[in-house]
Structure formats: structure tokens, C-alpha cells
Biopython code that builds the backbone (N, CA, C, O; Angstrom):
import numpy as np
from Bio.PDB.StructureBuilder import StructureBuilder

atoms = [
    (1, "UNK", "N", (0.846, -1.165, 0.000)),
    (1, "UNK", "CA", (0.000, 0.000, 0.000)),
    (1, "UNK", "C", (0.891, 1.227, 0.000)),
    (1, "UNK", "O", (1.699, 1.233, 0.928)),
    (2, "UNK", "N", (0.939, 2.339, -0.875)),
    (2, "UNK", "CA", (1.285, 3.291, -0.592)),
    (2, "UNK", "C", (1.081, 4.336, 0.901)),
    (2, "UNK", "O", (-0.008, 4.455, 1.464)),
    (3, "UNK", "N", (2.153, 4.915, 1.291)),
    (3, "UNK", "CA", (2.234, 4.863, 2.591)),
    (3, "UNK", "C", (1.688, 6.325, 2.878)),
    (3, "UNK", "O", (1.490, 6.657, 4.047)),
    (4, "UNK", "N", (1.493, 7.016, 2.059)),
    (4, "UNK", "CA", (0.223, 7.903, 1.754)),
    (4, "UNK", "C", (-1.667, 7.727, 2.722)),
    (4, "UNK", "O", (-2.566, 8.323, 3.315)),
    (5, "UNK", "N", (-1.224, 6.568, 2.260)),
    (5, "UNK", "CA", (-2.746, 5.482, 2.174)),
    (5, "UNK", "C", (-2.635, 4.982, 3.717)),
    (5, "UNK", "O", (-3.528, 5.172, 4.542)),
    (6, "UNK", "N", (-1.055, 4.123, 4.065)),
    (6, "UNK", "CA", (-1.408, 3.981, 5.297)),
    (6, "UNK", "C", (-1.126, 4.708, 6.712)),
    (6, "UNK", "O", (-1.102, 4.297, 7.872)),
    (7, "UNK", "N", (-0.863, 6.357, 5.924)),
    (7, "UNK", "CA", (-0.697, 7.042, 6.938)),
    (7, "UNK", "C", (-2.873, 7.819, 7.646)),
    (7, "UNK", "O", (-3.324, 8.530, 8.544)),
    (8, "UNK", "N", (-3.395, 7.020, 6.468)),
    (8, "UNK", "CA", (-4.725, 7.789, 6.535)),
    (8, "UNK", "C", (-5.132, 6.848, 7.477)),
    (8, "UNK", "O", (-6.283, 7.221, 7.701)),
    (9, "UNK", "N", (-4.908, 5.731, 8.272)),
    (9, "UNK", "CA", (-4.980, 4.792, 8.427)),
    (9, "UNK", "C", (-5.116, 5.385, 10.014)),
    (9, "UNK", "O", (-5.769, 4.728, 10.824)),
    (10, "UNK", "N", (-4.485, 6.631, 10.410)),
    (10, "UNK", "CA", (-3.897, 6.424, 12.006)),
    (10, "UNK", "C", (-4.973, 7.093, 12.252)),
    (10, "UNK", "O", (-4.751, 7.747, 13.270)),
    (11, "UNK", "N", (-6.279, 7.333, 11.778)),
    (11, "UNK", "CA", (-7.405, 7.763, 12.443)),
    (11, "UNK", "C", (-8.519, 7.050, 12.338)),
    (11, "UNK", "O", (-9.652, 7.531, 12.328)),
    (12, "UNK", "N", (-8.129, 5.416, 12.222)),
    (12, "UNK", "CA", (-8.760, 4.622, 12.917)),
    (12, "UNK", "C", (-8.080, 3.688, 13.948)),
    (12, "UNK", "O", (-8.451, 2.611, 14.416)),
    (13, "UNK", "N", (-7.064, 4.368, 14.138)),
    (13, "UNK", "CA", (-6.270, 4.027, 16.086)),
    (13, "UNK", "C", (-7.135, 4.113, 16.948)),
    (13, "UNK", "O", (-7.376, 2.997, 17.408)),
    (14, "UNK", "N", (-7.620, 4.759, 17.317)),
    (14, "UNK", "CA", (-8.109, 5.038, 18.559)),
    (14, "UNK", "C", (-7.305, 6.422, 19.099)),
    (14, "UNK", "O", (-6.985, 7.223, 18.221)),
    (15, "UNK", "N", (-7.022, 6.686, 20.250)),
    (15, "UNK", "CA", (-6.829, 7.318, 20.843)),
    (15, "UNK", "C", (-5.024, 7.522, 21.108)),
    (15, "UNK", "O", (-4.437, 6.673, 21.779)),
    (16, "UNK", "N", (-4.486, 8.365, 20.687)),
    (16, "UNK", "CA", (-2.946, 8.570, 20.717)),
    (16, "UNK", "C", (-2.344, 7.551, 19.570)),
    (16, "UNK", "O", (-1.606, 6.621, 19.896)),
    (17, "UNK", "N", (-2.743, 7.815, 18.105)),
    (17, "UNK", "CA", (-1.959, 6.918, 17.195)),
    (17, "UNK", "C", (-0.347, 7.472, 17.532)),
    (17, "UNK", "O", (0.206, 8.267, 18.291)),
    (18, "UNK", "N", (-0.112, 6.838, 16.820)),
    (18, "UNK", "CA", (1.317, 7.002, 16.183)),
    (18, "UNK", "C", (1.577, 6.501, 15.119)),
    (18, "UNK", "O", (1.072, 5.414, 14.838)),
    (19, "UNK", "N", (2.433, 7.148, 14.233)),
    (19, "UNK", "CA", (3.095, 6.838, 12.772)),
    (19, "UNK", "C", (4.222, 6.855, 12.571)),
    (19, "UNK", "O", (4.878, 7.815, 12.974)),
    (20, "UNK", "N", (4.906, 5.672, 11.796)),
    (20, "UNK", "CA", (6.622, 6.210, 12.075)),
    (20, "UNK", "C", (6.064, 5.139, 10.131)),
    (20, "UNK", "O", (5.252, 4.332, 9.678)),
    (21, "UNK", "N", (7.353, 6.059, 9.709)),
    (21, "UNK", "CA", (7.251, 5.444, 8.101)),
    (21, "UNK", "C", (9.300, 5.371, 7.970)),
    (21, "UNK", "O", (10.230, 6.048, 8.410)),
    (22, "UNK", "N", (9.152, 4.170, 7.133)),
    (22, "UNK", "CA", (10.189, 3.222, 7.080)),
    (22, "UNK", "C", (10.475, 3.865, 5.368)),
    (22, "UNK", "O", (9.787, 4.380, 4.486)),
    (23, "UNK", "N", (12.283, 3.367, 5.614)),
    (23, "UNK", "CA", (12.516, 3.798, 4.020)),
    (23, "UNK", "C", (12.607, 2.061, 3.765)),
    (23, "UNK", "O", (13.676, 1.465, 3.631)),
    (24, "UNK", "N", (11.802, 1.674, 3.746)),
    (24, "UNK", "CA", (11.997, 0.294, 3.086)),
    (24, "UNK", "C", (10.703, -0.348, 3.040)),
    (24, "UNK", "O", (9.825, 0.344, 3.557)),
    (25, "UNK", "N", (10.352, -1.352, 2.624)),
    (25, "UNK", "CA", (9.402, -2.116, 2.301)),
    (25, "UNK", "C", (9.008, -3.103, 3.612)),
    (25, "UNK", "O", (9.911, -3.200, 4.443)),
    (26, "UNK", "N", (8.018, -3.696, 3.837)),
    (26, "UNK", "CA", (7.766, -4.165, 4.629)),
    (26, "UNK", "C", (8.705, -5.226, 5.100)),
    (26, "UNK", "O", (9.108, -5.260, 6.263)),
    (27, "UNK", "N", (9.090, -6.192, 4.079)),
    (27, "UNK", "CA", (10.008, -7.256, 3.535)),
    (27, "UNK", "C", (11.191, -6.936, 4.527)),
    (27, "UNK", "O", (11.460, -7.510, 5.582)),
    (28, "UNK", "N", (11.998, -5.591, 3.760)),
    (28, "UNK", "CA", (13.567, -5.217, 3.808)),
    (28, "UNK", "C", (13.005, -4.737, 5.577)),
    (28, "UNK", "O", (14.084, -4.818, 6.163)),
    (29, "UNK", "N", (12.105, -4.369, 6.509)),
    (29, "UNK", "CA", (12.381, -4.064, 6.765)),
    (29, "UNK", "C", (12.296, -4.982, 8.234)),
    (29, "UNK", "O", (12.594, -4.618, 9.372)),
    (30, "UNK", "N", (11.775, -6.300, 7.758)),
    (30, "UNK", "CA", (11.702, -6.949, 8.863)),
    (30, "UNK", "C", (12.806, -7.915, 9.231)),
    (30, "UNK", "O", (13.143, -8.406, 10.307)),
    (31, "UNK", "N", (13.563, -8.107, 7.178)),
    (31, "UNK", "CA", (14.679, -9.234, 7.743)),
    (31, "UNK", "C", (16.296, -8.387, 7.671)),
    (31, "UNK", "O", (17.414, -8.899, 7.616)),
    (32, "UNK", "N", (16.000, -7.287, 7.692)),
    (32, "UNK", "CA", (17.291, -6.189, 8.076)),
    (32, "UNK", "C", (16.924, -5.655, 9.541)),
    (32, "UNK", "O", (16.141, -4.769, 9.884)),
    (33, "UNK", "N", (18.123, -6.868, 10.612)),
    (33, "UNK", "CA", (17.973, -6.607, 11.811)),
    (33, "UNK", "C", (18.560, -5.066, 11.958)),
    (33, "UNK", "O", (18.836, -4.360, 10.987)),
    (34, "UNK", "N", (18.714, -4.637, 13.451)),
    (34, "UNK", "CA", (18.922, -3.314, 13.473)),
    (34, "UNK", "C", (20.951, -3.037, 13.319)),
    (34, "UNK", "O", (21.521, -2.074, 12.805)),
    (35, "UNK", "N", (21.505, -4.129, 13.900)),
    (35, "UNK", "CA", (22.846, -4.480, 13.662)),
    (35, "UNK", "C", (23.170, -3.593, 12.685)),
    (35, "UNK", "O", (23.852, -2.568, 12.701)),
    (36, "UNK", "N", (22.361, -4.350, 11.537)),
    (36, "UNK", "CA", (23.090, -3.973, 10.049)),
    (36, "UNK", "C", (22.921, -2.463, 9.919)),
    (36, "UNK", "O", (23.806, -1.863, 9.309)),
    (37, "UNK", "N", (22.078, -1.899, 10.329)),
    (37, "UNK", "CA", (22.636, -0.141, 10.452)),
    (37, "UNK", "C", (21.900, 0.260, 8.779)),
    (37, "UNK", "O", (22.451, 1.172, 8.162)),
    (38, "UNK", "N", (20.737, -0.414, 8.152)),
    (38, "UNK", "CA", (20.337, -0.328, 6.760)),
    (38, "UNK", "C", (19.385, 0.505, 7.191)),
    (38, "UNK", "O", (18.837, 0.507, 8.293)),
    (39, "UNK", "N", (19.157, 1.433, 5.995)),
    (39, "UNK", "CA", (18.065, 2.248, 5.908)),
    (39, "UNK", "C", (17.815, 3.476, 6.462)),
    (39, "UNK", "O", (18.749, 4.263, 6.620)),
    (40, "UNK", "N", (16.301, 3.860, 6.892)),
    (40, "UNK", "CA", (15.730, 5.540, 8.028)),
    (40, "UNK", "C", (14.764, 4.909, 8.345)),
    (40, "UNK", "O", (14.343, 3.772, 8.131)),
    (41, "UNK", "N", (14.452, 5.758, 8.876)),
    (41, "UNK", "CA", (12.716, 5.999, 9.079)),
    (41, "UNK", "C", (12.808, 7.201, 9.762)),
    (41, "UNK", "O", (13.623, 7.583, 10.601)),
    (42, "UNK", "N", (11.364, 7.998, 9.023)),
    (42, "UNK", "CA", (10.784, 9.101, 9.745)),
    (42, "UNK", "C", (9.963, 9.059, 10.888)),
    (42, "UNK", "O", (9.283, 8.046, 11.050)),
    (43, "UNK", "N", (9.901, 9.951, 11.692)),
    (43, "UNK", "CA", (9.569, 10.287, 12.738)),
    (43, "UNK", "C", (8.770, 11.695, 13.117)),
    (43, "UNK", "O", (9.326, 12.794, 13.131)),
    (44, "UNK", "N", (7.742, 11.529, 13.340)),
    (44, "UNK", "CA", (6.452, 13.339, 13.581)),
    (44, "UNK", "C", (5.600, 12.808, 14.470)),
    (44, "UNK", "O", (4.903, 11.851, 14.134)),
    (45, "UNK", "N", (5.542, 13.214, 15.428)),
    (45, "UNK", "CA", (4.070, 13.108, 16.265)),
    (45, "UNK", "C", (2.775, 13.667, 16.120)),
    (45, "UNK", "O", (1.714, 13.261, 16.595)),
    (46, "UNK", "N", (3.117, 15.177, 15.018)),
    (46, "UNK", "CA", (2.129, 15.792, 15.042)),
    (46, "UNK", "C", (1.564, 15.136, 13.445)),
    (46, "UNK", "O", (2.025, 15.289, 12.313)),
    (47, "UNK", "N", (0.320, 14.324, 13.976)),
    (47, "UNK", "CA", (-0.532, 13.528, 13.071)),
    (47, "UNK", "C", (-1.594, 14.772, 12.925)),
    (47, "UNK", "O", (-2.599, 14.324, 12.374)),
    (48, "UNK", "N", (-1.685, 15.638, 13.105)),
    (48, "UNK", "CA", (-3.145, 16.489, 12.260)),
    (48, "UNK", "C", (-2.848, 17.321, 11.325)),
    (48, "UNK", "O", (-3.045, 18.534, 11.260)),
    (49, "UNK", "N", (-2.194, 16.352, 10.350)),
    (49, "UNK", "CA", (-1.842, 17.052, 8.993)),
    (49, "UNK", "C", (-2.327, 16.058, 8.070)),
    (49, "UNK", "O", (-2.626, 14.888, 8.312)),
    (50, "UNK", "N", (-2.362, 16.630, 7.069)),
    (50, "UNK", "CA", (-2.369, 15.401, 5.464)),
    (50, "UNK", "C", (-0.739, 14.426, 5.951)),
    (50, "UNK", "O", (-0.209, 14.492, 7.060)),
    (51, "UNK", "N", (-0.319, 13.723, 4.955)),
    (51, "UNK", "CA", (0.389, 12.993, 4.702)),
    (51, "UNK", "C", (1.556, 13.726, 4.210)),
    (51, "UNK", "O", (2.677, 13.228, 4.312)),
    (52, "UNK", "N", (1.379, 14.810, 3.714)),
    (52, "UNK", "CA", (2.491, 15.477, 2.404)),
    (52, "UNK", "C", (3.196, 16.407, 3.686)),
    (52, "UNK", "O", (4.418, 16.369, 3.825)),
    (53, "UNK", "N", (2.430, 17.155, 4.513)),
    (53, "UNK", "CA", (2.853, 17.854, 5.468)),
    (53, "UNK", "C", (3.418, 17.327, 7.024)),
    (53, "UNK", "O", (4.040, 18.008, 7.840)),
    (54, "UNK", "N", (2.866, 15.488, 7.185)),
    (54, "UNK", "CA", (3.804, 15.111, 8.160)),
    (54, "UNK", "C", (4.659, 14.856, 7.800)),
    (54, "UNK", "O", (5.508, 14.757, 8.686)),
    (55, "UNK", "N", (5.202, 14.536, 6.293)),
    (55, "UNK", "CA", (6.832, 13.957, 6.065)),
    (55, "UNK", "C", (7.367, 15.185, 6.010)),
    (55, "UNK", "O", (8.477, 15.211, 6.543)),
    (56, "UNK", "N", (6.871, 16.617, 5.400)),
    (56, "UNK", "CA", (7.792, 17.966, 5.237)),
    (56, "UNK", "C", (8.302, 17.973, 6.687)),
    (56, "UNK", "O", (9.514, 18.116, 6.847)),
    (57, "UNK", "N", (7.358, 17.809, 7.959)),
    (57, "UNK", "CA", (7.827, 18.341, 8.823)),
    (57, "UNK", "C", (9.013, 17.553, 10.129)),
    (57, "UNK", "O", (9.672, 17.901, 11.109)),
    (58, "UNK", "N", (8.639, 16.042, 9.149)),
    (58, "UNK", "CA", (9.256, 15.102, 9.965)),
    (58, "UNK", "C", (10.613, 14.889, 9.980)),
    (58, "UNK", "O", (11.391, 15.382, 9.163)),
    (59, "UNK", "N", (11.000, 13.965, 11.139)),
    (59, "UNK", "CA", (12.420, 13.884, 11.224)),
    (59, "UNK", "C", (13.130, 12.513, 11.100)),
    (59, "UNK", "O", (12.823, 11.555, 11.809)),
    (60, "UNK", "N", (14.356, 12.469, 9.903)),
    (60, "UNK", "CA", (14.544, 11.844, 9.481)),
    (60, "UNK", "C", (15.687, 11.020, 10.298)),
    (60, "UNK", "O", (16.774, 11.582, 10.436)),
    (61, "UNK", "N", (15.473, 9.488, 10.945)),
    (61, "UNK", "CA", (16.606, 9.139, 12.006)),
    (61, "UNK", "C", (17.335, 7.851, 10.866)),
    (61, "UNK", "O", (16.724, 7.373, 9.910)),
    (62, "UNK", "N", (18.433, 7.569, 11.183)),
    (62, "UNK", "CA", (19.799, 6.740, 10.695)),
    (62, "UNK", "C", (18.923, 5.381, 11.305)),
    (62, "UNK", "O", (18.593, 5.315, 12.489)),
    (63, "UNK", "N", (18.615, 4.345, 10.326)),
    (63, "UNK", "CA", (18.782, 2.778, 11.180)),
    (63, "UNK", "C", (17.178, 2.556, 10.767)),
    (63, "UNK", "O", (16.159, 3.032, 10.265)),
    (64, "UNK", "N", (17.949, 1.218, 11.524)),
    (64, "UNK", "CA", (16.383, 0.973, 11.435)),
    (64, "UNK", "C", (15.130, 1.552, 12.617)),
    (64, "UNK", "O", (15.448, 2.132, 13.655)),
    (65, "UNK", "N", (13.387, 1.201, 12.135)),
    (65, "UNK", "CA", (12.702, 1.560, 13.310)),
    (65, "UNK", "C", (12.436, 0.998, 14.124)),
    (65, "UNK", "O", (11.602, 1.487, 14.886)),
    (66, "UNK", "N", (13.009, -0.377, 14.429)),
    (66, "UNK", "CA", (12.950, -1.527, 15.376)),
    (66, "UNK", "C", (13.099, -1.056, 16.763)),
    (66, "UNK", "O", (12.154, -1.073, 17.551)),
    (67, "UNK", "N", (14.612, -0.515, 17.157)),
    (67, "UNK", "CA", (14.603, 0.281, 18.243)),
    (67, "UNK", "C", (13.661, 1.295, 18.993)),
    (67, "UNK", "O", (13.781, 1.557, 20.190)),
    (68, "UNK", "N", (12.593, 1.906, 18.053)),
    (68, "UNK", "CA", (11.986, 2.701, 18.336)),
    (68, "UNK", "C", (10.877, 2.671, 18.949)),
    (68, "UNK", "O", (10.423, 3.423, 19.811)),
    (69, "UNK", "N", (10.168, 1.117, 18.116)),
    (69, "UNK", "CA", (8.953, 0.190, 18.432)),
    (69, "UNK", "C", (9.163, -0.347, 19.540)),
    (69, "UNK", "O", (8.323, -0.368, 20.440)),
    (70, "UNK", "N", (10.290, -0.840, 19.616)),
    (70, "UNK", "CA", (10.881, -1.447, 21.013)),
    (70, "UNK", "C", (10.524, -0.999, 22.099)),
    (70, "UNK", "O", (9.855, -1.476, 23.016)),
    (71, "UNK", "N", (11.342, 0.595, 21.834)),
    (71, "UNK", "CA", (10.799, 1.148, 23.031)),
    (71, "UNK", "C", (9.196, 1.768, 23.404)),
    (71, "UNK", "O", (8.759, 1.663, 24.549)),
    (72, "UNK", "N", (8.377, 2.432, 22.276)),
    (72, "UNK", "CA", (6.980, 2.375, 22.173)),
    (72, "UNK", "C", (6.378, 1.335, 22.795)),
    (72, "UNK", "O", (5.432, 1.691, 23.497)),
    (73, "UNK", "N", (6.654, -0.129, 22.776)),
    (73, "UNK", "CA", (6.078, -1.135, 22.865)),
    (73, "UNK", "C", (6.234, -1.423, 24.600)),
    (73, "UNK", "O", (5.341, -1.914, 25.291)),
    (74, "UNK", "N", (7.585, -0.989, 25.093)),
    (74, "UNK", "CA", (7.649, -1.224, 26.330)),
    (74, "UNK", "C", (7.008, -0.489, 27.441)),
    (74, "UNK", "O", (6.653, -0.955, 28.524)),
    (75, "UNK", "N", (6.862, 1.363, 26.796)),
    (75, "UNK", "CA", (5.714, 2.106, 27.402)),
    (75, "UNK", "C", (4.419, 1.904, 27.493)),
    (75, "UNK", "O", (3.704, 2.668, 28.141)),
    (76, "UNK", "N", (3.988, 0.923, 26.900)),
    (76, "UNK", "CA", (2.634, -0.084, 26.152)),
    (76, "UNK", "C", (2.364, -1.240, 26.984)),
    (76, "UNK", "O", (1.302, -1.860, 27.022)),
    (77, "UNK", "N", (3.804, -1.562, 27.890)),
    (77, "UNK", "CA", (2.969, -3.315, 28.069)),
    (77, "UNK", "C", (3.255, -3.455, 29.398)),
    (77, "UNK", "O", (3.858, -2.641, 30.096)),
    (78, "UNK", "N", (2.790, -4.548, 29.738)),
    (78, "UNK", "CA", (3.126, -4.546, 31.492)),
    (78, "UNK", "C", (3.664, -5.446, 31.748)),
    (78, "UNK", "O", (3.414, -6.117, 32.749)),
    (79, "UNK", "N", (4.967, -5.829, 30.518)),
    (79, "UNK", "CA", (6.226, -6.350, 31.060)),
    (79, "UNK", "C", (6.562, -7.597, 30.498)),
    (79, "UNK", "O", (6.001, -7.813, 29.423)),
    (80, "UNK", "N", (7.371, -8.549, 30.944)),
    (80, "UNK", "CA", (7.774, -9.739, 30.100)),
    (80, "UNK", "C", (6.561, -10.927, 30.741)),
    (80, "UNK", "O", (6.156, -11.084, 31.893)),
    (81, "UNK", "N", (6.219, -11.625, 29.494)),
    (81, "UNK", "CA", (5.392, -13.005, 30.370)),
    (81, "UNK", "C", (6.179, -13.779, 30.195)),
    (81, "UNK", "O", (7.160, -13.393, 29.560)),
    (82, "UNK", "N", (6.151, -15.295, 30.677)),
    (82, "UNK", "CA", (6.778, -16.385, 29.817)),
    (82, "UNK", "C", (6.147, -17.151, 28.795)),
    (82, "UNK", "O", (4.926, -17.283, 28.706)),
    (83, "UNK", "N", (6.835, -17.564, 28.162)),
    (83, "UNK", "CA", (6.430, -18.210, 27.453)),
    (83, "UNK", "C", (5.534, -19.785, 27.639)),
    (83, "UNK", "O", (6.209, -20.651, 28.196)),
    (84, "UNK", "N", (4.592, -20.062, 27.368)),
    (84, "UNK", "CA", (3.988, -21.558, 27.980)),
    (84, "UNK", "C", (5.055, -22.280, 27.748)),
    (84, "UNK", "O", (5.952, -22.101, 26.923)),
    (85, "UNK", "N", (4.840, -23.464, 28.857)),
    (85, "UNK", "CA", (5.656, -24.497, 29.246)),
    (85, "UNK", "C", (5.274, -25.798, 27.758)),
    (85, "UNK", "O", (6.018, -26.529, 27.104)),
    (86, "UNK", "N", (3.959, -25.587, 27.737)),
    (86, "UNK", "CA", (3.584, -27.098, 26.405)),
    (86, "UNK", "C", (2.703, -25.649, 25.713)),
    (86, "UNK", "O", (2.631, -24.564, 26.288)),
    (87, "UNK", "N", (2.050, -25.993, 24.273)),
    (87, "UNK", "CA", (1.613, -25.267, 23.291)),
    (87, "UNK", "C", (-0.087, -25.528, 23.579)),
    (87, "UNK", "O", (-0.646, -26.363, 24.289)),
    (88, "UNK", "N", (-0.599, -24.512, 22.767)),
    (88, "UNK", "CA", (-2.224, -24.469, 23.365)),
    (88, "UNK", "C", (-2.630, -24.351, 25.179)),
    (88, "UNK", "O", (-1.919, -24.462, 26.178)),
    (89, "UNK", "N", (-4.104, -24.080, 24.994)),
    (89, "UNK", "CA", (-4.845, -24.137, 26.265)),
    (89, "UNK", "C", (-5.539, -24.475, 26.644)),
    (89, "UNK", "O", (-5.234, -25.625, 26.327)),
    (90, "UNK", "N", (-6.994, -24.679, 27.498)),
    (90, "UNK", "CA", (-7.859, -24.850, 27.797)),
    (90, "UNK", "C", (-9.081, -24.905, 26.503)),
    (90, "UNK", "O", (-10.035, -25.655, 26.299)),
    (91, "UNK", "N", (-8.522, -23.724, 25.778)),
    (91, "UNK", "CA", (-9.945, -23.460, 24.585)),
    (91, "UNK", "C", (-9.096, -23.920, 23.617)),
    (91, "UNK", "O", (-9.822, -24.359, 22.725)),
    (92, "UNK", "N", (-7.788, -24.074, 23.270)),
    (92, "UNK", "CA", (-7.310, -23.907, 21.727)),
    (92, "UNK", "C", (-6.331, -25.275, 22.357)),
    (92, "UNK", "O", (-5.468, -25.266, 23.235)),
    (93, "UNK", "N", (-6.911, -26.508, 21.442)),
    (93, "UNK", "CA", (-5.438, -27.557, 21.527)),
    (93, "UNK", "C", (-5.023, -27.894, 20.422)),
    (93, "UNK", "O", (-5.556, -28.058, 19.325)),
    (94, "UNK", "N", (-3.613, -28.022, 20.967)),
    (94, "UNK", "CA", (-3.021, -28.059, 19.626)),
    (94, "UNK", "C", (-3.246, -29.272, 18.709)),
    (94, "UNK", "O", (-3.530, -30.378, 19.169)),
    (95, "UNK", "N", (-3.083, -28.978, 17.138)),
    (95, "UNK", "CA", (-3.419, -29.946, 16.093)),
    (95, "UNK", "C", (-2.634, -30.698, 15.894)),
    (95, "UNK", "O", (-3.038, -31.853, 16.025)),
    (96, "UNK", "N", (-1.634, -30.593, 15.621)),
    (96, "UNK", "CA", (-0.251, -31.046, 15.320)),
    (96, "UNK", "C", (1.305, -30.658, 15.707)),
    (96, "UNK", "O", (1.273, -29.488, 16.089)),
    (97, "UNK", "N", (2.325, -31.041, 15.750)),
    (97, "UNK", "CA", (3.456, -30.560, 15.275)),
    (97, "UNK", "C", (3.795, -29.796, 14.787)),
    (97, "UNK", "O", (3.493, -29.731, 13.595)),
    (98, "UNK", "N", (4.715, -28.626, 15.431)),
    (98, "UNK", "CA", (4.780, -27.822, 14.395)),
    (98, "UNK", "C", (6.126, -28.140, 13.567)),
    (98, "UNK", "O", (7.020, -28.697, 14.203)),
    (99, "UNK", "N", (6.399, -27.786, 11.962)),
    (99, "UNK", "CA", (5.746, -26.748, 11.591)),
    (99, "UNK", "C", (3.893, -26.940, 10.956)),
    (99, "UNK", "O", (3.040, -26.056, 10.881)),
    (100, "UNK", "N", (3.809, -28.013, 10.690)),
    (100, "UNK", "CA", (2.756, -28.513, 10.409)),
    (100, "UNK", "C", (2.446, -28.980, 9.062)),
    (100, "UNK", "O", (3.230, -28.533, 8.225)),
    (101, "UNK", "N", (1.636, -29.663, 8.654)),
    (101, "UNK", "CA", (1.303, -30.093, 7.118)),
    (101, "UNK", "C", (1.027, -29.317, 6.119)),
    (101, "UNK", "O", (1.096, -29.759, 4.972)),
    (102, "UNK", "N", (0.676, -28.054, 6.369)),
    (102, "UNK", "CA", (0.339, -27.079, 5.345)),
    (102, "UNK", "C", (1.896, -26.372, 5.552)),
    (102, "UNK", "O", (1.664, -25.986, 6.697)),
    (103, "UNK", "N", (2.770, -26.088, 5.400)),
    (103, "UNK", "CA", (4.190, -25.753, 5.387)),
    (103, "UNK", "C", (4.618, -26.856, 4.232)),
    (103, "UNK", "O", (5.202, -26.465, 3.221)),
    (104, "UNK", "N", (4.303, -28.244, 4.427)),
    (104, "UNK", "CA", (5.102, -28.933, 3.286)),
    (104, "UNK", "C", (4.205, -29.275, 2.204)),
    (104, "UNK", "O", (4.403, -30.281, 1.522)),
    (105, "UNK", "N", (2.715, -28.084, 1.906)),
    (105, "UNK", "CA", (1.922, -28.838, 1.038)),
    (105, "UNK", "C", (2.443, -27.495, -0.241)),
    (105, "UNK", "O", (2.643, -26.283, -0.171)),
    (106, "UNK", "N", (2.501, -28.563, -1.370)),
    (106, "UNK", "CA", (2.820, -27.754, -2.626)),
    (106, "UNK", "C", (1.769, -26.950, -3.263)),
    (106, "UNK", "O", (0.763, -27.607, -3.536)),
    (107, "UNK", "N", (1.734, -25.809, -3.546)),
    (107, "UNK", "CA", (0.751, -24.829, -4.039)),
    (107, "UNK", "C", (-0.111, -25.565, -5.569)),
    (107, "UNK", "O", (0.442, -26.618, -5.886)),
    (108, "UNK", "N", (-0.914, -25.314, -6.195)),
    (108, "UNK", "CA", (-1.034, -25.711, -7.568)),
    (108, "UNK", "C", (-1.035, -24.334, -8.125)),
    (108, "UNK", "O", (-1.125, -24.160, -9.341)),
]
sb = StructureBuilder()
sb.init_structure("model")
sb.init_model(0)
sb.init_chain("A")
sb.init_seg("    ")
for serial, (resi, resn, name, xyz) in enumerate(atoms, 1):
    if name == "N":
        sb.init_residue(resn, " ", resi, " ")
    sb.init_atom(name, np.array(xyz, "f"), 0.0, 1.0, " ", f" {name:<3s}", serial, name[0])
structure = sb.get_structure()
């Protein structure tokens, strides 16, 4: 999607969106850890503009936006859980093994 499109997007957040736009594709930007030092991303808080006027006014940071989410995400949550001990729960048991049968089934 043009990022135009999914910046129109942050006014169906709810309450305190946020937008941060990546110089890369969704792809580049998930398997370029932050190590590798590839890429930007912009940065504006002030969302009550069009699209054309949050990138004029935004600020352009070195790296990736992983670090950034990181930290967004940690002001967001209430902390580390663990991970379950066996897979599924009470409502959801598990089917199989993972990775599972649809992983090795060939497309037509």
C-alpha cells in the first residue's frame, strides 16, 4: 500500500496513534535486523496534517525503526510473560506438530 494510504490509516487508532514510516518495504524491513545499520525511518508526532505535510515536517533518524517500536512497545505493556511451558490451552489444543502439514503442502 502506498504509505500515503497507510498514513490515513492512524485515524482509525483510537486514541494517541502514532506513525513512524520506514525507508523500506515491509520485507527489507523486517529481515534487516537493526545491527546492520540499513536504511531511516521518519519520525512526527504531530498527526493532524495530510500525509504530504507530516513527512515535510518530519524527522529523518539513521537505522532501522525496530529500536523505536521497542521502546513504544515497552511504554505499552506490562512487562515480560513467559512463554507456555507445552503449546495451546484450555480453549485452543493443539493440532499437530509444528511446523505442520500445510508448510510442506505444494501450491497448484
Amino acid at each position: 500500500m502506498p504509505w500515503q494510504s497507510a498514513y490515513g490509516t492512524k485515524d482509525l487508532m483510537g486514541k494517541n496513534p502514532r506513525f513512524v514510516l520506514a525507508a523500506s518495504g515491509h520485507v527489507a524491513g523486517v529481515i534487516n535486523p537493526p545491527a546492520r545499520n540499513k536504511r531511516s525511518h521518519w519520525l512526527n508526532d504531530n498527526l493532524n496534517c495530510d500525509a504530504k505535510n507530516w513527512l515535510d515536517k518530519a524527522d529523518e533518524k539513521p537505522g532501522s525503526w525496530w529500536p523505536d517500536w521497542d521502546l513504544w512497545m515497552k511504554r505499552h505493556s506490562s512487562g515480560t510473560v513467559r512463554a507456555p511451558a507445552e503449546p495451546g490451552n484450555v480453549n485452543f489444543h493443539p493440532i499437530e506438530a509444528a511446523p505442520g502439514r500445510y508448510v510442506r503442502q505444494k501450491s497448484n
